[in-house]
N, C-alpha and C positions, 0 to 999 in steps of 0.2 A: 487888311490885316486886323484880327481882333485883337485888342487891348485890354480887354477885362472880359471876363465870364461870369457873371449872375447866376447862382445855384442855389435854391432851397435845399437846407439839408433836411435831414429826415434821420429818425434812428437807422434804418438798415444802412442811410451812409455814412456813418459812426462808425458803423460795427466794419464797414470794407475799408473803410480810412484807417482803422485800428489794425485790419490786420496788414492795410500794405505798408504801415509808419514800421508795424513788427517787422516785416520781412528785409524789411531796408536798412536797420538798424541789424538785422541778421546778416546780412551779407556783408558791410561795414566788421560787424563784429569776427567773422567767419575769416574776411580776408585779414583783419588786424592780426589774430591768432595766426597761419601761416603767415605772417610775415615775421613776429617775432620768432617762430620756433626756425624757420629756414632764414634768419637774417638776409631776407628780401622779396620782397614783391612788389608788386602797381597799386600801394597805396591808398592813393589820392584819388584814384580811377575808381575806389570803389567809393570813397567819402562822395564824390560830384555827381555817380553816374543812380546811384545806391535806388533812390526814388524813383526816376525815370525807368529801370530793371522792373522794378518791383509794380509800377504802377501796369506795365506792358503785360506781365504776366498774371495779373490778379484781376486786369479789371478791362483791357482793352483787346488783347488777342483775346480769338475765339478756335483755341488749338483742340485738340480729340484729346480725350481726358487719359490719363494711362491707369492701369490696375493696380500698380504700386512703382515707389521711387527705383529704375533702376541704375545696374552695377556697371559702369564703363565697362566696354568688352577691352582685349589688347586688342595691339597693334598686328595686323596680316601680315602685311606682305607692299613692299615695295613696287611702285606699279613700273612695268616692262613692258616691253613689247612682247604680246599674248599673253600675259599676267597682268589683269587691271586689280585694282581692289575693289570691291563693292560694299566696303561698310562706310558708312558715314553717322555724323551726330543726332541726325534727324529726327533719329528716333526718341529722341527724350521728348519731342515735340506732337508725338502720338505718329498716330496713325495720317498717312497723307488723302487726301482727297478736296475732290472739286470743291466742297464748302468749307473746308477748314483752312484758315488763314497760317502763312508762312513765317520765321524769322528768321534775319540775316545777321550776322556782327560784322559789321566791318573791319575798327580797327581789333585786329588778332591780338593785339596785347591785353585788352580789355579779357584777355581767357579766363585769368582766376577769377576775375567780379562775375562771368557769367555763369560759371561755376558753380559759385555760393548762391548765385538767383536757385539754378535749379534745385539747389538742394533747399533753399530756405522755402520753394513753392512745389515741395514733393515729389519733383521731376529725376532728382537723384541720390542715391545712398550717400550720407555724411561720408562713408567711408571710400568715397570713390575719389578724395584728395588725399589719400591715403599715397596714392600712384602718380603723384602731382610731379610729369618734369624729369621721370625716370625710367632709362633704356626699357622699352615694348610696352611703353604705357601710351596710349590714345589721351591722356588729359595734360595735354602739353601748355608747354610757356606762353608760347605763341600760337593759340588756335588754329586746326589745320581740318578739311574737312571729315576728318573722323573721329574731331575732340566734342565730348559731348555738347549738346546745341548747335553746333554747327553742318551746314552739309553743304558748306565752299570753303575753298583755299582762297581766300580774298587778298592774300601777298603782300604787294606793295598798297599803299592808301590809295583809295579809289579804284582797285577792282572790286571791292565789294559790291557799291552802288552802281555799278556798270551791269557785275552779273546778275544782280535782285533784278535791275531794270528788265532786263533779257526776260527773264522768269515771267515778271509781270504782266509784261507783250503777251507772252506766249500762252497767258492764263485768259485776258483779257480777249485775245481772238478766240478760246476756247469757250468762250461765253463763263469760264467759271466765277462763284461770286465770290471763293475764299480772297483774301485780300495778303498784298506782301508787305512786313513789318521791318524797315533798316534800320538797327541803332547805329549812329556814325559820331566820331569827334570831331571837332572845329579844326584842326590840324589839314584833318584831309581836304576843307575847302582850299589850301595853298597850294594841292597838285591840280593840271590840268584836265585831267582824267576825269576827275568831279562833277565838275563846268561840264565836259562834253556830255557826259551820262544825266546832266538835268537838263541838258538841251534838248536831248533825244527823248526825259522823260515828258516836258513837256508839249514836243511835237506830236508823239503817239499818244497823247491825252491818258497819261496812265494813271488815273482815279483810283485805280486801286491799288496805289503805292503811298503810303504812308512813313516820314522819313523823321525819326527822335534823335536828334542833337546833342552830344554833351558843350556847349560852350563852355567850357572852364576857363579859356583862355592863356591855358599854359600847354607845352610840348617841351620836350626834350632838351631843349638848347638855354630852356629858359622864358619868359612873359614871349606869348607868341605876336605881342605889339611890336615888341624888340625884334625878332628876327623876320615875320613876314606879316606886315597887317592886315586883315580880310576883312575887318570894320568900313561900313556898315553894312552887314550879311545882309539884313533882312531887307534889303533895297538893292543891293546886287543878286538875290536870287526871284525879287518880283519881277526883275527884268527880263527874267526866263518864263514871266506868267505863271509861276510858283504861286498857288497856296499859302504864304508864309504866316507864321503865327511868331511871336516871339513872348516866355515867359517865364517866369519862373521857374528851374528847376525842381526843386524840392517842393513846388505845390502839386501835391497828388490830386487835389480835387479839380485842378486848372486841367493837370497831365491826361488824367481821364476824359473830364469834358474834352477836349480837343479830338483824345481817339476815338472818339462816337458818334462824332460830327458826318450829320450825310455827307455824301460826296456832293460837288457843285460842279465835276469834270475836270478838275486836275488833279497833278500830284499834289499831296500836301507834306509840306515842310515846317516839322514843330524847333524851333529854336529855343532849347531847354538853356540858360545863363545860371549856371552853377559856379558851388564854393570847393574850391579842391582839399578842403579842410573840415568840410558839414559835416559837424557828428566829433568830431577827433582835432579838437581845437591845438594841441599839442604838436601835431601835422602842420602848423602854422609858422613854428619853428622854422621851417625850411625853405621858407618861401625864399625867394621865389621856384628853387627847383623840384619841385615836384614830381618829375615825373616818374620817379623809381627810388623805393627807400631800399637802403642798406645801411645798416648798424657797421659803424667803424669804430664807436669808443662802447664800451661793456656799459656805461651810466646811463646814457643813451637808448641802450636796448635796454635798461632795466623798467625806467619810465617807461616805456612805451607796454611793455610785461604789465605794471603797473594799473597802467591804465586798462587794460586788456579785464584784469581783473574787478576791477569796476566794474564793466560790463556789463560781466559774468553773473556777478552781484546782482547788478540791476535785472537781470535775466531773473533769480533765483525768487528775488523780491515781486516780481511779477506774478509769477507763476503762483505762488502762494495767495498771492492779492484772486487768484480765482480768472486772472485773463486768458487762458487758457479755451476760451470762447472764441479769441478771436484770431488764434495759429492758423497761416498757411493750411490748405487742404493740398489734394494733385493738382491744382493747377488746372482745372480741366476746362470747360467753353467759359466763354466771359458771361460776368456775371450782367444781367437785362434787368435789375429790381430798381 
């Protein structure tokens, strides 16, 4: 397991640090803004997960570039017997083929933080959370495979990383080199589903699965110490001859280095240890439950309005300062400088 990473920087890694600090601070800010105006969303999930998003799509996948951000389609059609649907999210992720690399979300709550990734990395029109959550709209609460970035139904925790694995087999027999990319949270290591699917990724030697962690340490019920402890991960997944790396979240220059790492012939598993409050100290307030904010007192949501407006501020103050160099483009292959 590495421990530390040694990187000369250099100006061109400035100028990709600057823009994935930007993009991350945009999603953060993207999903603050939907939370205060619909008093409620997954918060916390965009404050921990913000960097790990941002670094995936600017600097580690190597997705087909697209021509311009687009517009969620709706919702078809309920799938029946002789009525399947055939749209899915995929598309925000370009064009498919054997050299271009995949992404998966697992946990489906993480929708609206993946959301704002795509729009903060050109993959989707601001105006596509317009639709956020409302009857025949495809950009749902809980990510389904025809919410934009997504093309599975990952359900309960741990179908996600079960079906990426499947994918990977099946890329991996077809000699192709694109590579599959699963964001998961720390929560899903408590189902058993997990376990099986890294059991199976490490018998099938699936090297070309690459697996980013949100550790926050929090879920639903409260500190996930208190209700199931999965401490210490990075030794119960070396046990499956995992890959394991454990680091810091919010280091984009660690995040990167790790996803460009040759293969050695296994899966690899990056152990992201994140703050459910990075970025939006205010968010701190609530500790320990994090997992879902909703405004109950009007003072409450005024702060948070508040702080939003900061931001905003700080956005406007940016842009004048001439950084404006270092915005988000489409997202297209990773960058090799």
């Amino acid at each position: 397991m590495v421990q530390n990473i040694n990187m000369k920087q250099n100006k061109k890694e400035d100028g990709w640090q600057a823009e994935v600090c930007r993009a991350a601070q945009g999603i953060r800010r993207r999903v603050l803004e939907h939370t205060v105006k619909n008093n409620g969303g997954y918060l916390s999930q965009a404050c921990s997960a913000a960097e790990i998003l941002a670094t995936l799509y600017l600097r580690v996948m190597n997705l087909a570039p697209l021509e311009q951000p687009l517009a969620p389609r709706p919702f078809q059609v309920v799938p029946s017997p002789g009525q399947q649907e055939d749209l899915t999210g995929s598309c925000f992720h370009g064009a498919k083929g054997p050299q271009w690399d995949r992404f998966f979300l697992s946990p489906s709550q993480y929708a609206l933080v993946l959301y704002a990734a795509l729009i903060e990395v050109g993959r989707m029109i601001p105006e596509g959370l317009d639709s956020f959550n409302q009857d025949g709209s495809t950009v749902e609460m809980i990510g389904a495979q025809h919410s934009p970035g997504h093309e599975i139904m990952s359900g309960s925790l741990g179908q996600g990383i079960s079906q990426a694995a499947g994918i990977a087999l099946g890329r991996k027999l077809k000699g192709e080199s694109g590579k599959v990319w699963v964001f998961m949270s720390d929560g899903e290591f408590q189902a058993g589903q997990t376990l099986e699917a890294l059991q199976a990724m490490a018998y099938h030697k699936l090297d070309n699965m690459g697996i980013y962690v949100d550790v926050n340490g929090c879920q639903c019920d409260g500190p996930m110490s208190a209700v199931m402890n999965i401490e210490p991960l990075e030794k119960r997944l070396e046990g499956f001859n995992l890959r394991v790396f454990r680091v810091d979240g919010h280091n984009t220059e660690v995040l990167a280095a790790l996803g460009r790492l040759p293969s050695d012939g296994r899966p690899t598993v990056i152990l992201c240890d994140t703050n459910s409050s990075q970025g939006l100290p205010i968010l701190q307030q609530r500790a320990p439950k994090f997992h879902y904010v909703r405004f109950t007192q009007a003072a409450e949501r005024e702060a948070y309005r508040e702080v939003l407006a900061q931001m905003k501020r700080s956005v406007i103050k940016s842009d004048e300062a001439g950084s404006d160099e270092s915005r988000p483009g489409r997202g297209s292959e990773r960058r090799d400088d």
